[in-house]
N, C-alpha and C positions, 0 to 999 in steps of 0.2 A: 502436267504430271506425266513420268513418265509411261507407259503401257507394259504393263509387267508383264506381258505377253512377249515382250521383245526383249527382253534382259538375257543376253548370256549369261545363264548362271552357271556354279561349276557342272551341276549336275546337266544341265542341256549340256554340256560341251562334251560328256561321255557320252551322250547319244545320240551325237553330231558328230563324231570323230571325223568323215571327211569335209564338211564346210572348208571354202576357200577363204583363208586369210593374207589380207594385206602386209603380209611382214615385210617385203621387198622395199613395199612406199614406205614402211617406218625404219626402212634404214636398214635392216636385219637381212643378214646372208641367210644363203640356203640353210648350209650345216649349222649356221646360230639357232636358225628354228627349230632345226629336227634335234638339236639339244635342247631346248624347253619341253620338245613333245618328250624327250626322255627323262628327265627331273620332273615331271610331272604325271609322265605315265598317260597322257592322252593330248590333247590340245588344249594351246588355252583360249579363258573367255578372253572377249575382246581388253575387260580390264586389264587383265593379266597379261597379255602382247602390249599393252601401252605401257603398262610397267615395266615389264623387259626391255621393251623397244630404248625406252628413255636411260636407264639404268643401266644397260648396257652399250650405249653409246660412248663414243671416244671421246666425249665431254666426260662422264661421269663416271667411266669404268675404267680409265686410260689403258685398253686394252693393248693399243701399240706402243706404250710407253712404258710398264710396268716391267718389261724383263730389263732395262735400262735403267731407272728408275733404283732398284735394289741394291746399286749400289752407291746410294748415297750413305746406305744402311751401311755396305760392308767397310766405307769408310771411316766410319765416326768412330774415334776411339773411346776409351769408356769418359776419360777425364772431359772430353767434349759434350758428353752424353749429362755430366755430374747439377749441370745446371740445367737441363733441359726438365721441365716439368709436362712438357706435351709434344711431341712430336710430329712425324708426317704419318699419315692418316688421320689426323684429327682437324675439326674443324678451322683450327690455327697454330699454328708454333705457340709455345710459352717457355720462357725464360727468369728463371730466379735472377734476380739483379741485386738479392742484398737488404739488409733490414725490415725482413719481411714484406718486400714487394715483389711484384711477378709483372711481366709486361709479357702482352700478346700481341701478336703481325703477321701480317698474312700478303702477299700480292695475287691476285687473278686477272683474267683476260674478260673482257664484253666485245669484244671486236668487231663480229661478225653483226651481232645487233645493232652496232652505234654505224656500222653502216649502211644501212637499210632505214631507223630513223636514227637521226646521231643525237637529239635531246636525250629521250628517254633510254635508249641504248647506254649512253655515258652515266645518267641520273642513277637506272637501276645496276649500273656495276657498280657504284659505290653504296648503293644501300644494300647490295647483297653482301658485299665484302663488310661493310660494317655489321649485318646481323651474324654472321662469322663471327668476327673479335667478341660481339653480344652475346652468344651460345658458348663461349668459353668461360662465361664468369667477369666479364671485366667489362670496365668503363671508356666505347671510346672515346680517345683524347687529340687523335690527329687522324688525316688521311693524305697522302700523295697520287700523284698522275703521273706516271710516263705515258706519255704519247707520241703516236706516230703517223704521219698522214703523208700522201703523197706529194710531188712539188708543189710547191711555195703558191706558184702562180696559177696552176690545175684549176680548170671552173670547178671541179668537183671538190677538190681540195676548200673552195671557197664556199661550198654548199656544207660539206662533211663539220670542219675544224667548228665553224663558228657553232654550232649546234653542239656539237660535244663538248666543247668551253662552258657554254652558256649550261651543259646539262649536267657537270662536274662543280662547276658554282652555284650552281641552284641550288642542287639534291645537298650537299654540305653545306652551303652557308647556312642553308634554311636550319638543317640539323644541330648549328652552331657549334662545328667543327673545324679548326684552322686547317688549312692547306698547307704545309710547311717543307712540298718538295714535289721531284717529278723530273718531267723531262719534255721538248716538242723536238721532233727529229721530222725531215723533212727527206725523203727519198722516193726517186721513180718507182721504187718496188712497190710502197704501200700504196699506189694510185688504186681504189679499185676492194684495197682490202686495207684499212688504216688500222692502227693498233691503240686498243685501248683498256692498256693495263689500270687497275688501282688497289691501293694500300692502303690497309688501317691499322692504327696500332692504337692497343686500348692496354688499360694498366686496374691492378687490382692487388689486393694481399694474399698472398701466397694460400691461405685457410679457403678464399672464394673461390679457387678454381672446379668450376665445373666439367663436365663431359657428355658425352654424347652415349647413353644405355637406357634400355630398359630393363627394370632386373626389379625384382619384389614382388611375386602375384599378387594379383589383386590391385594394385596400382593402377591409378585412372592415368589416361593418356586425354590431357587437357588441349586441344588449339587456340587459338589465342593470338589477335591482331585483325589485321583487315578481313573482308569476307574473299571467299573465296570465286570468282568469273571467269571470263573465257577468254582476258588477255595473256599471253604469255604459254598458248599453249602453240608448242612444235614437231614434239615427238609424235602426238597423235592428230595430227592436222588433215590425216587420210581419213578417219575416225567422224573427226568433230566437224568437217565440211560438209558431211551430209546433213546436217540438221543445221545448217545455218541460211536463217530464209529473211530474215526479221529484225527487229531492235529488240540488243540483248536487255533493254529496261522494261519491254512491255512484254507483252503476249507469243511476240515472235523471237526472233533474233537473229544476228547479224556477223558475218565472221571479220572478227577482231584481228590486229597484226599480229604477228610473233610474238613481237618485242614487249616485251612486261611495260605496265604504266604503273611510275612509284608514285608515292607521296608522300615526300618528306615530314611533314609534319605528323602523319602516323608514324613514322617510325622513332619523330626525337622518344612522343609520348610512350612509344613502345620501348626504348629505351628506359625511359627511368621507369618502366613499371616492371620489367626484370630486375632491374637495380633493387628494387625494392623485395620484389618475390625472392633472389636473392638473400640480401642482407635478411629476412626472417625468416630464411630456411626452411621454405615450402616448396624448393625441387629439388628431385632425385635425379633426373636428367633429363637435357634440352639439347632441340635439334632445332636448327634456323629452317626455314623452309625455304630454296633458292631454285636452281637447278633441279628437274624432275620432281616439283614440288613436295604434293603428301606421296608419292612413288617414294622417292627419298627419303625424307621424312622417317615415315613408317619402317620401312625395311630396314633402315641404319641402325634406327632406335631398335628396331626389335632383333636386327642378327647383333648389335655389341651388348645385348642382354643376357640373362639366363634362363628367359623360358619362348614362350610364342606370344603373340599380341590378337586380341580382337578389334576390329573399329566397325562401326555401323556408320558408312558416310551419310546417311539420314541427317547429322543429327550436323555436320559439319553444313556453316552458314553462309549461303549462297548468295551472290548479288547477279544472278543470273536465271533465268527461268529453264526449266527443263533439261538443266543437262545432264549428261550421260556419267557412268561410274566411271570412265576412263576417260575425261575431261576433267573432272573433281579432280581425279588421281596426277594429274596430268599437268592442269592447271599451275603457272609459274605466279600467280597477283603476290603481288610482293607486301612488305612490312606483314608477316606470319611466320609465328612460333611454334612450334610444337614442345609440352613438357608434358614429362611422369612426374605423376604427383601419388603421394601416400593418400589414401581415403579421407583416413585423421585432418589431412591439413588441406583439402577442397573447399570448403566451404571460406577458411582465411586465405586462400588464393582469388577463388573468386570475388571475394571483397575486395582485395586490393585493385583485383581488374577492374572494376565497377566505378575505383576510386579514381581512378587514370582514364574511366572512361572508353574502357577498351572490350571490346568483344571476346568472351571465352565461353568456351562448349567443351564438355564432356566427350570427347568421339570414342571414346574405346579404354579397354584395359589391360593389363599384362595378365597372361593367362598361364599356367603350369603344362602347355601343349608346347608343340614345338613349332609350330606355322605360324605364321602373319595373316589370320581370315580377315577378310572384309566383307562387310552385308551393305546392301543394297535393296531397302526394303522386304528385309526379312530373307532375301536371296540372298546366298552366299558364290559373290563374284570371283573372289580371290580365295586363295586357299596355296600358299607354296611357303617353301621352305626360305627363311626371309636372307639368310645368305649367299643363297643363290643369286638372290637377286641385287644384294647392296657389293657381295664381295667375293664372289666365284662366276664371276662373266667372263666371256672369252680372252684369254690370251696368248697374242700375237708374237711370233719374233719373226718380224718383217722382212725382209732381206736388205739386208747393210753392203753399200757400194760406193768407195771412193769414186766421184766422176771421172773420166778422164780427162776432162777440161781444163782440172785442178790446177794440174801440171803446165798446164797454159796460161791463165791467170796469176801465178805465183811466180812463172817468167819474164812475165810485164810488169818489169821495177818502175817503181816510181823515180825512182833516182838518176835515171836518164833523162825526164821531161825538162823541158827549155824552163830554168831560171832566171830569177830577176835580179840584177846584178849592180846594176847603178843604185844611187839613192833616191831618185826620183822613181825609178821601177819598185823600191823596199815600199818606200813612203806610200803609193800608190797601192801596193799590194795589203799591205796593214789595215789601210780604209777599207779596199773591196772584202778582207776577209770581216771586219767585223761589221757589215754592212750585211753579209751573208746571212739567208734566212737561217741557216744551224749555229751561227754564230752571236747573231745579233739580239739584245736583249728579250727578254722574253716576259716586260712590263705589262706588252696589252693582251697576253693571256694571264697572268699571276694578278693584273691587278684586278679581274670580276670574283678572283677568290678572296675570301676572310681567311686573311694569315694568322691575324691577331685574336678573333674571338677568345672568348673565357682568360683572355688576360696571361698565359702563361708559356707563347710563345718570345722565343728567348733570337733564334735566327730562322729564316727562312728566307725562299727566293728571292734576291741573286746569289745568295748566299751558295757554300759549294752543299753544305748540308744543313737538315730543318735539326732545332735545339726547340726542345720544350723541357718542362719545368712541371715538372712532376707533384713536390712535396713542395709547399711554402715555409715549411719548417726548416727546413735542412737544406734547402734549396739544390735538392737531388732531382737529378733531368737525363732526360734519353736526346738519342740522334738518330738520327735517320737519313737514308741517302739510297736511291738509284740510280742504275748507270746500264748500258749495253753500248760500246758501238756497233752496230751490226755488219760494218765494210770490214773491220779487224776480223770478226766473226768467222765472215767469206772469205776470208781469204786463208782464214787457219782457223778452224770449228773447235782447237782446241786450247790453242793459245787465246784466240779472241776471248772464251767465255773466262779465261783465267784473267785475261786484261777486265773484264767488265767488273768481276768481283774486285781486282787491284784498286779499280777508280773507284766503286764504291766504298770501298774499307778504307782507301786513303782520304776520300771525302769527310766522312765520319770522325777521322783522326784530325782535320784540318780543324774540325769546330772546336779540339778539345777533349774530344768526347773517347772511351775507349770502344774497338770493333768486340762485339760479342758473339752474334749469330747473324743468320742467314734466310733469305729467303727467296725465291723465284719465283718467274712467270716464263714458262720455255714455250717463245714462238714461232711455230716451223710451217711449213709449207706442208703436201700430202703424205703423210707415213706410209702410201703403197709406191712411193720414189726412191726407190734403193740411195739414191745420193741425197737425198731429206734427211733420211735415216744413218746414213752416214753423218751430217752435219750433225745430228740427235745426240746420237751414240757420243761422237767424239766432244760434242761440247759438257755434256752430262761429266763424261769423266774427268775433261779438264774441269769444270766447277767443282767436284768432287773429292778430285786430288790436291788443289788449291785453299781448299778449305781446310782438308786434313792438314798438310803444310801449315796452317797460318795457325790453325788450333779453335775455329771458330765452325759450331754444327749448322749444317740446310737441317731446319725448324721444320720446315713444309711451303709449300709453293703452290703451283699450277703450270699443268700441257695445255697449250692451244694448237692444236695443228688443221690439216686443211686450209692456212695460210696461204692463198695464191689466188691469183685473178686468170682465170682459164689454166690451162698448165705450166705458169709462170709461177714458181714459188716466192716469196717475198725474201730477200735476204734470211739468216738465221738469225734471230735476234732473243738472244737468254736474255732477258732483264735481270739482273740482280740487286735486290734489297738488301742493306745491311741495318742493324740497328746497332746504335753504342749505346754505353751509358756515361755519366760525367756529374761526379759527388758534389759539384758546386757551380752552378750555372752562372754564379756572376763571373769565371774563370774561361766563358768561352770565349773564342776567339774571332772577334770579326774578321770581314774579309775585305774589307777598306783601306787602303794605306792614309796616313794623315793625322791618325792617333797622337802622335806624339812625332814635332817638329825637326825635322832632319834624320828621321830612321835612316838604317841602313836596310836597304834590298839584297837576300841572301837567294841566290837559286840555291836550292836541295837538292841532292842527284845528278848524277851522268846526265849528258845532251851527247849523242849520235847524230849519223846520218840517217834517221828511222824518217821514212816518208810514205810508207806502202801505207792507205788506206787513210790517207790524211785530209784533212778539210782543206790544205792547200792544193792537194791532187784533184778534187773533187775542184773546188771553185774555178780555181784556174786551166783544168785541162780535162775535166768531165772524167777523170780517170779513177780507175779502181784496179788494182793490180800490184804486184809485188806482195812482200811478206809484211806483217804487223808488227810493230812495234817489241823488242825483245820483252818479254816478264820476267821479274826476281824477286822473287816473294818473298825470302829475305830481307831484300833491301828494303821492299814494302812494310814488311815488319818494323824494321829497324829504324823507315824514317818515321813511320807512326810511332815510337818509342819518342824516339828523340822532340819529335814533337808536341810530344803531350809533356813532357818532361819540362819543355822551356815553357809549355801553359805553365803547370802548376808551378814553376820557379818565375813566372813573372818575365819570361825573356822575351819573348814574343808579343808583338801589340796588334799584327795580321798576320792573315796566309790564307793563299790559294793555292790548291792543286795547278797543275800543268794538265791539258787532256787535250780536246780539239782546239786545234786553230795555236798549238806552242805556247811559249814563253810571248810573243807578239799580243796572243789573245788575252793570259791572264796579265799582262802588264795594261793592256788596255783596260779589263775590266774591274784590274782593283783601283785604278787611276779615277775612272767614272763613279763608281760605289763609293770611294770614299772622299770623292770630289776635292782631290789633293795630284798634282804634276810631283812629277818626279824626271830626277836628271838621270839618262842610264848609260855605263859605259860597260861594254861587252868585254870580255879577254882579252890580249892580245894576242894577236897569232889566231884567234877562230873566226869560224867562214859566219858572216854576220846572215845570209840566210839561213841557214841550218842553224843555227844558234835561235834564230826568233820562228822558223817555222817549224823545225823539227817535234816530232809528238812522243818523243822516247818517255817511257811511262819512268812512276818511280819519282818523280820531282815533285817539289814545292814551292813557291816563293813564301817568302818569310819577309816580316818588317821586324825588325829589329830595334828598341831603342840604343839610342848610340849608347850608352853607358855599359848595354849588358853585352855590345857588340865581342868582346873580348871572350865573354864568358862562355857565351854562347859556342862561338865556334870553336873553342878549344875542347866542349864537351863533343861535339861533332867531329872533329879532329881523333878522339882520345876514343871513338867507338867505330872510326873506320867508314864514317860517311862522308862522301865527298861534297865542297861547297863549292861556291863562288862569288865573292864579291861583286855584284852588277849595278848598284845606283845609289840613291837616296830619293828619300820622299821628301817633294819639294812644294809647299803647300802654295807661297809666292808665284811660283814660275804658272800656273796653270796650265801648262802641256805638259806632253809627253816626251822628253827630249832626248833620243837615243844617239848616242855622240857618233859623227858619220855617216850617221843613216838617215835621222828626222826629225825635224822638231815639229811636232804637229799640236795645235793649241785643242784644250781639253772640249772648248764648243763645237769645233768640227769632228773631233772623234764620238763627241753623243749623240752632235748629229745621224751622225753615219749609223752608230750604235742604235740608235732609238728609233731611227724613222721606220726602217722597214716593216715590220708586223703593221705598223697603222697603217702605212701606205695601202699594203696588201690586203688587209681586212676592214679595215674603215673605222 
């Protein structure tokens, strides 16, 4: 127990005004503190600096991000806005998609965690991000990964990757959630600081949508899920070290890692007992508990309310002996909910808990004051004004500064480097690239995920985008697709983030499916690097601008910054999520040639001499340098038109996007996927390298049955998109046979294709 002799309460903290506090170790500048002493009018107790501390952090306040950030707002025009039913500030994007249905997504970063431990780091950022999509009202239905780790062959890389695979398969399979997308990118940048974004996307009827308020006095503020211990805490780590002597199960205790420890199976259960509290209508509003746990929690719920909140941590259920009010507060233990519940319907909430088996307590209520107090045995630790603390923390405008380097970088074309000119140099160069670990399949991480659970995945990985299947009635389904390259990024922080969105929205369109909204995870390196913040700034508006252009809103997202390994920042890399939707799921589009015997192979789109930031620069000559790839978001429009256009008219039997690694890469890998050769003959008169390595965005391949061959390209003709006749799909022949270049037989390209990742990881 604790000694109530030793409790900062508020009222010792008035007469103690000079006590020295730790703000420095919890992260908090000078002037940050002597702004709490001022909104508070004296110091605060130790609670009240770990709430600040955490809650004001560049995790949770995005303090350097926020003047940047606002214009994603001044972008959205209203017609973009018309389907939005939740936007950014809330705990997920939502989207009206039509016959009474709503679909919620979200992307966030665990990065820093998963490398420090990579299981549970990977595990709890998908269970955070699924109790997200959970506190919106809806049922998750998928989750994706993009990932990013340093080289291939890095012993750390080999420590890092397999522990975050294993912790992104675990934490969802267990959950029995498919895995239906993602990404693994391999770059010297992440050695050291890997990236580990994830996405969930959950679906519900328009009427369920929930929010995050407290508002009705008198309202009990319920928790609800695991107990609350002392893994997972970091903001107050200066705090909770002093009292760590012991084993946190017995009499003493022990100091636990950072890193949260999940458990999947609390949370499926936690899962459907929202579903259920839910569907009978016994919450007013829920807050997931993730990030700066009941710090958050607490403050969100009570500043998006209309009055103040009390909580007595008393009464919140501990699996830890002795710890302190700013540990509680503090505390990150995962699968935990926080909801406002009317009085009225307490007693049928907590039955349902009871029914699922699930821990709820009473901690507090919504009050007709205007502060967020918290008691601590009768003492009252907290006591501030709860927006203070959830959504008026500091804000930064950083200083923004094109490098000078840029101009040096952006000099170094790619299109100078020594090419392979013969066929034996082509032939040769095809294998090495698809052999490459960013190129090469990506079966021995997808295959420890469950694609398929609950039966209603439709496509996913190798696929360019995940299809699921929403409604069994109607067989209405969503899509989903990430992308970043982060070498385009570098080399044009503005153009790159408008290529990343390009790939993902034409992904989306490749399955069938229509682009609707948007979401991020923006990964930067230190916001006190004038050229970070330059990358920041300009990538935010290229996403920004790109969007408005396409007509499709950023929903809400996530900043990770601090990205670098000593004062090396990681490349810029915006991940962008898209979601589609698509009225008839048996209409999507695989991505296998072989469908139907003798297709023809249609390129979509212009081919350049686009080489700056290319997988063939990269493998072949360790290069990064020149410009990226031109964007036309237009034509991106236009080919997702035409492409969904030949789905629902039956024209099309495959398609693959064009992205890393050329026209070279997706002929190899629809050749493999749908385990049919094909014969290919290039144009006449084009440069057969640039033709198969070139990365110019804006393309598709297309298989075509030969009957609708005519039909097809005359509608492509008659809208101003340019084609090319380049092959047929040749189920017989088993290679790949590119006329004067290679015939390479389809055992040695899977070879090539497949071996890598086992080799490497075992």
């Amino acid at each position: 127990m604790t000694n109530l002799a030793k409790v900062d309460s508020v009222d010792h903290a008035k007469s103690t005004p000079d006590v020295d506090q730790p703000f420095r170790e919890l992260g908090l500048k000078d002037d940050e503190y002597a702004r709490i002493r001022e909104i508070l009018g004296r110091r605060p107790t130790e609670a009240e600096l770990a709430m600040y501390s955490v809650m004001w952090s560049e995790h949770c306040s995005y303090k350097s991000s926020k003047v940047h950030l606002k214009y994603f707002g001044e972008t959205t025009t209203d017609e973009m806005r018309e389907k939005m039913l939740a936007g950014i500030g809330e705990n997920a994007g939502v989207v009206d998609i039509g016959d009474g249905w709503a679909v919620t997504f979200k992307l966030e970063s665990h990065n820093h965690p998963s490398y420090v431990e990579p299981y549970q780091g990977a595990a709890t950022g998908v269970g955070g991000i699924v109790r997200d999509i959970m506190a919106m009202g809806a049922r998750p239905v998928a989750v994706a990964d993009p990932l990013r780790f340093g080289p291939a062959d890095a012993p750390d890389t080999k420590r890092v990757l397999p522990g975050v695979v294993a912790g992104v398969g675990g934490y969802g399979n267990c959950l029995g959630l498919p895995n239906i997308g993602g990404e693994v990118v391999f770059d010297e940048c992440y050695a050291g600081n890997p990236l580990v974004n994830a996405m969930c996307v959950g679906v519900m009827k328009v009427e369920d949508l929930h929010l995050a308020h407290a508002s009705g006095k008198g309202n009990k503020i319920i928790l609800f899920g695991a107990r609350t211990g002392l893994d997972g805490i970091g903001g107050v780590s200066v705090l909770a070290s002093e009292t760590f002597d012991g084993d946190e199960s017995g009499g003493g205790r022990k100091k636990l890692p950072s890193v949260q420890v999940g458990d999947p199976f609390a949370e499926k259960v936690l899962i459907e007992c929202c579903l259920e509290l839910y569907h009978a209508g016994l919450v007013v509003g829920i807050q997931d508990l993730g990030g700066a746990g009941l710090s958050c929690a607490t403050s969100e719920l009570a500043s998006a309310g209309d009055g103040g909140m009390r909580v007595d941590l008393d009464q919140v259920p501990l699996r830890a002996t002795g710890m302190t009010p700013a540990e509680i507060l503090s505390s990150e233990s995962q699968e935990r909910m926080c909801a406002v519940v009317d009085p009225s319907n307490v007693d049928a909430f907590m039955e349902v808990c009871r029914r699922w088996d699930v821990t709820a307590t009473v901690i507090g209520e919504v009050t007709d004051g205007e502060n967020l107090e918290i008691f601590w045995h009768d003492e009252l630790v907290v006591d501030v004004p709860p927006r203070t603390v959830a959504h008026q923390g500091p804000v930064y405008e950083r200083p923004v500064e094109r490098p000078a380097e840029q101009d040096l970088i952006v000099a170094d074309s790619a299109n100078t480097l020594a090419r392979p000119s013969t066929s034996d140099e082509l032939r040769e160069t095809i294998l090495r690239m698809a052999a490459s670990p960013n190129l090469c399949s990506r079966a021995w991480v997808t295959d420890q995920y469950d694609r398929y659970v609950r039966g209603n995945t439709v496509l996913a990985q190798p696929s360019d985008g995940g299809v699921l299947r929403i409604d069994e009635e109607t067989g209405r389904g969503i899509a989903v697709a990430t992308d970043c390259n982060a070498r385009y990024t570098r080399l044009d922080p503005y153009a790159g983030a408008q290529l990343a969105l390009a790939e993902a929205y034409r992904n989306v369109a490749t399955t069938g499916a229509t682009p609707v909204a948007v979401t991020n995870c923006l990964n930067f390196g230190s916001p006190e690097d004038p050229a970070v913040m330059w990358q920041f700034q300009q990538a935010v508006r290229g996403l920004a601008d790109a969007c408005q252009e396409l007509g499709i809103p950023v929903t809400g997202g996530n900043v990770s910054f601090y990205n670098q390994t000593g004062a090396k920042p990681i490349l810029p890399t915006p991940v962008v999520g898209v979601l589609g939707t698509i009225d008839d799921v048996t209409r999507r589009i695989p991505t296998g040639i072989g469908g139907e015997e003798g297709e023809t192979l249609l390129l979509l789109g212009e081919t350049h001499e686009e080489l700056g930031g290319s997988e063939w620069a990269r493998v072949t000559h360790d290069h990064l340098g020149g410009v990226p790839p031109k964007v036309d978001l237009a034509r991106e429009k236009l080919l997702a038109e035409i492409v969904l256009a030949g789905s629902r008219d039956g024209m099309i039997s495959a398609a693959h996007d064009l992205s890393e690694g050329g026209l070279a890469q997706a002929l190899v890998e629809t050749a493999l996927i749908g385990e049919c050769g094909a014969r290919v003959v290039l144009p006449e008169g084009v440069d057969p390298f640039v033709w198969l390595f070139s990365e110019s965005a804006g393309r598709i391949l297309v298989a075509v049955p030969r009957t609708e061959e005519l039909r097809f390209t005359d509608m492509c003709s008659a809208r101003g998109l340019p084609w090319a006749k380049v092959g047929v799909a040749d189920a017989g022949a088993q290679s790949l046979d590119i006329q004067d270049v290679a015939d390479i037989p389809l055992a040695e390209l899977r070879e090539a294709w497949e071996g890598t990742l086992p080799k490497l990881f075992g």
